[in-house]
Each structure stands twice: as C-alpha cells, then as structure tokens.
N, C-alpha and C positions, 0 to 999 in steps of 0.2 A: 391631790392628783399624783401620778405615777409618772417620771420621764421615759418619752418613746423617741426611739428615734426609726427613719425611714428609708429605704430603697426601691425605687418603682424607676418603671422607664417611660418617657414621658414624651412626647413632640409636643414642642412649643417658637413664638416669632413672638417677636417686640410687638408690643402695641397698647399704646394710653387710654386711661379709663375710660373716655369720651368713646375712642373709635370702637373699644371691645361692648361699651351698652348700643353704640349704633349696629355696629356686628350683630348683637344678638335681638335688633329689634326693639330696641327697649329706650324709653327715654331716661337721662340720667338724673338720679336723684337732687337734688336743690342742694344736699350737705355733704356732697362729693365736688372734689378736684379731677375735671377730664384731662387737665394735663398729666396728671400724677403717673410716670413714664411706670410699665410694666411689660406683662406678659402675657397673650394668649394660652393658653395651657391644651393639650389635648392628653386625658389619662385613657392609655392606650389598653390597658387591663383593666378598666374601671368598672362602675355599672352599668355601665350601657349607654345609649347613643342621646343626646339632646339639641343636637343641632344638625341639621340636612346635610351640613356640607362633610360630617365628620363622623368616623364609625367609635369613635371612644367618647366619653365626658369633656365635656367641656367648660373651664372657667377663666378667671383671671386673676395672676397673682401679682402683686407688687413688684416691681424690680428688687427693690432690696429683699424680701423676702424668698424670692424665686432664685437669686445670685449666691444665696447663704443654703439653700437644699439642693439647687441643680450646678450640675457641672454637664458638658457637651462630653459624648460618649467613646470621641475618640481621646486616647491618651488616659487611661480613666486608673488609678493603681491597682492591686490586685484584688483588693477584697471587694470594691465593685464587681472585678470582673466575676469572683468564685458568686456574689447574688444572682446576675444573671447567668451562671452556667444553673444554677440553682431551680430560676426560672424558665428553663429551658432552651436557653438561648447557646448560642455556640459563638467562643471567642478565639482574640489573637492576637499576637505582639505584633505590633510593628517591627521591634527589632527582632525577629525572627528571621534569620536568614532563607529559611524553604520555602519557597512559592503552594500555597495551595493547605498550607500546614490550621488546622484550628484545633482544639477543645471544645470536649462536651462532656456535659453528665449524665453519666449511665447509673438509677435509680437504683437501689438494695432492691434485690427480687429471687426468686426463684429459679436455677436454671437445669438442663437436663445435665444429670453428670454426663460427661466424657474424658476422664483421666481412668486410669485404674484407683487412685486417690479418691477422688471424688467418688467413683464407683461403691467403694468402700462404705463412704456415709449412705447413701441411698439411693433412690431412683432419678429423684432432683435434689439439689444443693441451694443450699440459702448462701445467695452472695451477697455482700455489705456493696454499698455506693460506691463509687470509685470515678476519674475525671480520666474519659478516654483522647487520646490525640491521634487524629490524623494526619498521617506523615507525609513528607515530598511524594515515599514510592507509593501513594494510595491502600497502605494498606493502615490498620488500627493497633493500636499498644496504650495500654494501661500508664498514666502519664502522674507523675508528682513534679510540684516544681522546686526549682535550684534555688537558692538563695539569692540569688539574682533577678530570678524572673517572681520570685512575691517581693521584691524592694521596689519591683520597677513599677515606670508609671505612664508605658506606653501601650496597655491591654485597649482592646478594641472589641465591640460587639457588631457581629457579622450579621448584615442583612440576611434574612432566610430568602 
C-alpha cells in the first residue's frame, strides 16, 4: 500500500459510540464499547447526504483517531490555510491588523488583454493562479506572503 495523507473540512461534536448508533437509529453491535468516547463527523464535501438532519456524510470517528487528523479551523498554520484557499475558500490572519482584509484563490485562466504588453501576446492571455487579497480600502492586489505570515499559526477560514 502507498502512504496518503489528507486535507478536508469537516463539522464535527463529541459524541460516544452508544449515542452516535442511537443517533443514527441503529442498535449497537454486541462486540463494540458505547462508551468508547469520539466524534460525530459531518464530511461537508463528501458524497452526499445519509442522515435527515445533515446536508454532508455522515460517520463516527474515534477520539483518538479524529484528535491525530483534525485540528479546529481557527489558528490553523499556513499550509492548511493555502488547501483551503485551494478549495475555494477564503482566509485570514488573526494577526492581521485591517478589518475586512482576506485571501483568495484566483484559478490559471484565460483573460482579455488590457496592457499594451499583453496586447502584444494576443487577444487573451493565459494567466497562471495566483492568491488575491482584499485590502482595508476594498479594493484587490495580487498577494504573496512574508515570512512571517507562512511561519504563523493564526490563519482562519472565513465563513462564506
């Protein structure tokens, strides 16, 4: 077998084996521990929906095994945060002094020239991916970070 390792965004609450097979209806197996403390899990990008109360997947992981792949999404370092700018999501420092300030990723694409530069190459220009930041004055600038802000470990994924 081949080592993988993983990134997904997940909502999940405490809850022991017992209460997660009453949760989902089910009576618990005879060669299971209902104490056995864990996790409800909801995979928010997953295959789709198996329980009424929830629009993603739903299962149960172990505490200890749930404590060793999740960590809680505020304070997260950077390279969490650069997966989910990845996945579409838009992020942000806490220690960010500007109110209002996040990160996003804007996808390699196509765009119409408007430089005399670009004009040059053709009618559209093929642009590479790049991590835009929205600033205090509400306007957009092409963003790389400091070496400070990929060491840190206060990045945050912004509710849409």
């Amino acid at each position: 077998m081949k080592n993988y390792i993983g990134v997904k965004e997940i909502k999940a609450r405490p809850m022991n084996r017992l209460d997660y097979n009453g949760y989902r209806g089910w009576e618990l197996p005879s060669d299971e521990n209902g104490e056995d403390e864990g996790y409800l899990v909801e995979y928010i990008n997953g295959s789709g929906k198996n329980h009424q109360n929830h629009d993603g997947y739903v299962s149960w992981s172990p505490k200890n095994v749930f404590e060793e792949a999740y960590r809680e999404t505020d304070g997260l370092p950077f390279g969490f945060a650069i997966e989910a700018l990845k996945k579409g999501r838009k992020v942000t420092r806490l220690g960010w002094n500007g109110n209002g300030m996040f990160l996003y990723y804007v996808p390699a694409a196509r765009y119409k020239s408007v430089t005399d530069v670009a004009i040059s190459i053709g009618e559209t220009v093929q642009y590479r991916g790049y991590l835009a930041l929205k600033t205090v004055q509400g306007d957009i600038a092409m963003w790389s970070p400091s070496g400070s802000d990929a060491l840190a470990d206060d990045w945050v994924i912004l509710e849409d």
